[in-house]
VEXTORZA-280302 format. One record per atom (N, C-alpha, C, O): y, z negated, x; atom name. Coordinates in steps of 0.001 Angstrom, whole numbers, plus 500000, padded with zeros to 6 digits. Each point is the difference from the previous one (the first is absolute). Example, Ala and Ser with C-alpha at 12.3 -4.5 7.8 and 13.67 -1.06 7.14 Angstrom:
<nodes>
<node <494310 492200 513190> "N">
<node <501190 500000 499110> "CA">
<node <501200 500000 500900> "C">
<node <499981 499335 501036> "O">
<node <501069 501385 498614> "N">
<node <501190 499940 500820> "CA">
<node <501090 499270 499230> "C">
<node <501108 499831 500509> "O">
</nodes>
This chain:
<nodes>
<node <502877 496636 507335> "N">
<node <499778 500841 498832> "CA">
<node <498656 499724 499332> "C">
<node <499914 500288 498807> "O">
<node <499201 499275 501710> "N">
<node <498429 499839 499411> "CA">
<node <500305 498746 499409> "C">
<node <500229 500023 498790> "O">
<node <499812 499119 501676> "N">
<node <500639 498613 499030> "CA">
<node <500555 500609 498861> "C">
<node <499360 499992 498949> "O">
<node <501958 500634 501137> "N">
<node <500942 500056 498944> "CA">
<node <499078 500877 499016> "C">
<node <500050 499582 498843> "O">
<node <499101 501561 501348> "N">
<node <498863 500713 499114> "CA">
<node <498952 499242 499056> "C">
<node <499670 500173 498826> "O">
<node <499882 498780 502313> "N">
<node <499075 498875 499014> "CA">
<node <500533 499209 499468> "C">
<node <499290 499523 499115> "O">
<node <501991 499888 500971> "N">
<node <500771 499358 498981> "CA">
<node <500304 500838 498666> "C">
<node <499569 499792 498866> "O">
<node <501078 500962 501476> "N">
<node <500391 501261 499467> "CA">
<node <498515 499943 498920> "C">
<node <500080 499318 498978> "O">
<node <498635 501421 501332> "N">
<node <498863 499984 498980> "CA">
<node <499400 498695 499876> "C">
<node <498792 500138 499805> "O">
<node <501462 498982 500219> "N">
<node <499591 498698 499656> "CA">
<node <500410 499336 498383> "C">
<node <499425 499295 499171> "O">
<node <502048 501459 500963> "N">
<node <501132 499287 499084> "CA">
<node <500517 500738 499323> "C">
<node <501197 499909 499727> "O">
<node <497915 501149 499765> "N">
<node <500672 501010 499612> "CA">
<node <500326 499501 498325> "C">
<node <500855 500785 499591> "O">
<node <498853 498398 499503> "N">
<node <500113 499377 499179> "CA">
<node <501414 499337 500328> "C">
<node <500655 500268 498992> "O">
<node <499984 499175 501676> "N">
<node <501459 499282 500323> "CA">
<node <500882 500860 500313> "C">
<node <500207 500364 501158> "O">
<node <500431 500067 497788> "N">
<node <501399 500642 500088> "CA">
<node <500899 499897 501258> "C">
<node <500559 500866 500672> "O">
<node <499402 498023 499404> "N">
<node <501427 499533 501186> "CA">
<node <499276 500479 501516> "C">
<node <500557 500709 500838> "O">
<node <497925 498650 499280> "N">
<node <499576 500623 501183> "CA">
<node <499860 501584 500019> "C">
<node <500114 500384 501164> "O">
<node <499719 500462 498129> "N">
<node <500244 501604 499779> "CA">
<node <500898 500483 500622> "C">
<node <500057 500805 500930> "O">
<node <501206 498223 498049> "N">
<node <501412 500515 500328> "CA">
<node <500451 499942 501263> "C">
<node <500748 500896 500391> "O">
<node <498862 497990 500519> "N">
<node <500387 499493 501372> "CA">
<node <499068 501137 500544> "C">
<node <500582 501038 500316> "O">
<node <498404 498932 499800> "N">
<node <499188 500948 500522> "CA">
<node <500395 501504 500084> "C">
<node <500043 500524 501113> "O">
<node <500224 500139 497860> "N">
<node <500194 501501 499987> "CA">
<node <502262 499686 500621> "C">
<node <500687 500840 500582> "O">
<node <499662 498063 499074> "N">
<node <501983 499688 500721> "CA">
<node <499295 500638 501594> "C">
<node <500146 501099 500534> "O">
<node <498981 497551 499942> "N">
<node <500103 499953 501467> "CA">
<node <499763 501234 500756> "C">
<node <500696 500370 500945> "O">
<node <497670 500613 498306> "N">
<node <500191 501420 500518> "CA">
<node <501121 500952 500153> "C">
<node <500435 500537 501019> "O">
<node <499973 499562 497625> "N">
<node <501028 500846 500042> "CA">
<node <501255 499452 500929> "C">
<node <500499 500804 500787> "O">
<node <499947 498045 499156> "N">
<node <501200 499806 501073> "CA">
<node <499460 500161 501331> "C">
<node <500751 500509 500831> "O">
<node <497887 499092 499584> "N">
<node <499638 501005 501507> "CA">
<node <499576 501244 500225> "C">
<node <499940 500484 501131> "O">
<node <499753 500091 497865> "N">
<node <500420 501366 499837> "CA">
<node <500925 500639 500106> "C">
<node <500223 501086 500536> "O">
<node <500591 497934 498711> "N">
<node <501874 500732 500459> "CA">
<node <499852 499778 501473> "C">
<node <499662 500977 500668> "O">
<node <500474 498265 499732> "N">
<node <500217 499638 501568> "CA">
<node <499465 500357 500729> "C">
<node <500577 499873 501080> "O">
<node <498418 500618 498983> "N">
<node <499213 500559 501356> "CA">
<node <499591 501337 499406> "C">
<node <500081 501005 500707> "O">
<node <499457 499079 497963> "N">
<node <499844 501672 499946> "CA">
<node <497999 500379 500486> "C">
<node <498925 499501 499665> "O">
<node <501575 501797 501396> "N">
<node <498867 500028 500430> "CA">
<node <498907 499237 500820> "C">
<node <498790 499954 499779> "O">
<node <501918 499473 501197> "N">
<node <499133 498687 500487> "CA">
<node <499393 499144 498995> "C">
<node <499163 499147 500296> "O">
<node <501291 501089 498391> "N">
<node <499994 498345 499423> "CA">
<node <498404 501130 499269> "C">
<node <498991 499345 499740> "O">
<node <500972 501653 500099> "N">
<node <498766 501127 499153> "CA">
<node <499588 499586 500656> "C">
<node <499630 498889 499617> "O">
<node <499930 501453 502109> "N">
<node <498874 499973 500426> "CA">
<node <499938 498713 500502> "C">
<node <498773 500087 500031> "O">
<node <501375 499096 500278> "N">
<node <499930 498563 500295> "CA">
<node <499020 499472 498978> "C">
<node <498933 499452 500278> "O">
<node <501620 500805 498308> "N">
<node <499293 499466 499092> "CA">
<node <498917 500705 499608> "C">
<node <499063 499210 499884> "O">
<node <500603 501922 499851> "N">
<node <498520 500732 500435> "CA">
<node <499217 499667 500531> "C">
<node <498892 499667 499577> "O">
<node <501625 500346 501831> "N">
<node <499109 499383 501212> "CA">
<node <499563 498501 499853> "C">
<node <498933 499698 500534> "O">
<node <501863 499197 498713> "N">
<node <499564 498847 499935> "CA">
<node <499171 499955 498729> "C">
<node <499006 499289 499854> "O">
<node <501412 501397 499398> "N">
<node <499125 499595 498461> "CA">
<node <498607 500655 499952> "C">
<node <499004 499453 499527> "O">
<node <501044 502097 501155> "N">
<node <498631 500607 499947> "CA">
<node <498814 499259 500234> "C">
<node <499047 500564 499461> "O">
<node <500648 498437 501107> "N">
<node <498808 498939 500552> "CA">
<node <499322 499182 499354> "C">
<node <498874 499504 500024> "O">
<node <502366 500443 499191> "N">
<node <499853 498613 498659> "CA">
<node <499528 500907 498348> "C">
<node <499569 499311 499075> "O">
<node <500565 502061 500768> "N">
<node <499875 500479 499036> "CA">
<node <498528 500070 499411> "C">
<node <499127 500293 500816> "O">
<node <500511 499490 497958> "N">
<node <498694 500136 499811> "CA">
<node <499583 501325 499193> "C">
<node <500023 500203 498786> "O">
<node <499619 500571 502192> "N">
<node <499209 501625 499739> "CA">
<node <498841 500306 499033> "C">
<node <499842 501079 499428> "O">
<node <499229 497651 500442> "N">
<node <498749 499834 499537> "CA">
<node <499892 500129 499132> "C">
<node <499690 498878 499601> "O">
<node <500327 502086 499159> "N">
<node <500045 500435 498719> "CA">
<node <498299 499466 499339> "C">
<node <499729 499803 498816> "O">
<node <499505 500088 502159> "N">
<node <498688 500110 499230> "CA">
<node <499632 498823 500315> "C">
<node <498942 499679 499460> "O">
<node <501670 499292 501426> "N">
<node <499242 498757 500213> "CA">
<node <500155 498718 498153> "C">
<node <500967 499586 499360> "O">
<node <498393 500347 500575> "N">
<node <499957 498970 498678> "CA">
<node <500704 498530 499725> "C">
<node <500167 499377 498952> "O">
<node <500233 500275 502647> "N">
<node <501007 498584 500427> "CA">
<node <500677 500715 500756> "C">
<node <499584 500686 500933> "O">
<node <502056 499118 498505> "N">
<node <500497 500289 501859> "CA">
<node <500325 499114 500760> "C">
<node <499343 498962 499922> "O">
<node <501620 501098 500947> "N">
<node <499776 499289 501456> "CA">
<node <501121 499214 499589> "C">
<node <501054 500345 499466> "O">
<node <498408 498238 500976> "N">
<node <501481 498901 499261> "CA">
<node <501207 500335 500889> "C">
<node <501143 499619 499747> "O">
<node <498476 501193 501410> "N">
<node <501451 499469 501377> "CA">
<node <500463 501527 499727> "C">
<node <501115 500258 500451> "O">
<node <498352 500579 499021> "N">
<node <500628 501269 499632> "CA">
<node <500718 500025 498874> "C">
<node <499674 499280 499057> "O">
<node <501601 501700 500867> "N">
<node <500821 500662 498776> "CA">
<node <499509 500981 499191> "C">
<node <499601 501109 500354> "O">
<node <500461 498258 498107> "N">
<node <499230 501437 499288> "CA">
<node <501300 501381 500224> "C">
<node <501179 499756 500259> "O">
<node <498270 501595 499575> "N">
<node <500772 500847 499795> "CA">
<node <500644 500579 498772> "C">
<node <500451 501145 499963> "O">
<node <499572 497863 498865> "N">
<node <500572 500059 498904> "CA">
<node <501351 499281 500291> "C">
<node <500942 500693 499613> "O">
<node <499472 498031 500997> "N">
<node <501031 499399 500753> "CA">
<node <500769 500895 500609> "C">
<node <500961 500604 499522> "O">
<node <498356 499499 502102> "N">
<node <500009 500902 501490> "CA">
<node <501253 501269 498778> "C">
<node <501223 500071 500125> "O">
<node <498089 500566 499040> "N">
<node <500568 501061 500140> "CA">
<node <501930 499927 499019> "C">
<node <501013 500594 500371> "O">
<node <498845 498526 498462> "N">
<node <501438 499454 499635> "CA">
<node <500834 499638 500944> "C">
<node <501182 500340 500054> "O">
<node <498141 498834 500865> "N">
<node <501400 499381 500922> "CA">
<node <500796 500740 500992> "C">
<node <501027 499498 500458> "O">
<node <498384 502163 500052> "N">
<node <499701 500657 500679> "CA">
<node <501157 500469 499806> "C">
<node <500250 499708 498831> "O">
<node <501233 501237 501903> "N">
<node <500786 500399 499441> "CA">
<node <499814 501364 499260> "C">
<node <500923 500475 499339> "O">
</nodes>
C-alpha cells in the first residue's frame, strides 16, 4: 500500500495512473473490507507527511493533499 500511495502522489497529473490507482483500492476494498481499512492505515501512517510548517518536505514522504483523495 505505501508504494501504491507514492505512485499514486507522484502521478497525479496521469489520468490512467489515477484511474488504476483509485480501480485497485476499491476492488480490495470490495474484497477484504475491514482488514483491507486497517491494514492500510497501519501501512500508510509512517509514510505520511504531518509537517505543515517545515518549508521542504520530505522527498520519501506523501503529501496530505494526495494521502487524503485516495483514501476511501
Amino acid at each position: 500500500m505505501p508504494t501504491i500511495l507514492r505512485v499514486y502522489s507522484n502521478y497525479q497529473s496521469n489520468k490512467m495512473v489515477v484511474t488504476v490507482v483509485e480501480f485497485i483500492v476499491k476492488q480490495l476494498y470490495i474484497l477484504h473490507r475491514k482488514p483491507f481499512i486497517l491494514q492500510m492505515l497501519g501501512s500508510v501512517a509512517p509514510i505520511l507527511d504531518m509537517d505543515e510548517n517545515a518549508i521542504y518536505g520530505d522527498a520519501n514522504k506523501v503529501s496530505m493533499n494526495y494521502a487524503e483523495s485516495s483514501l476511501l
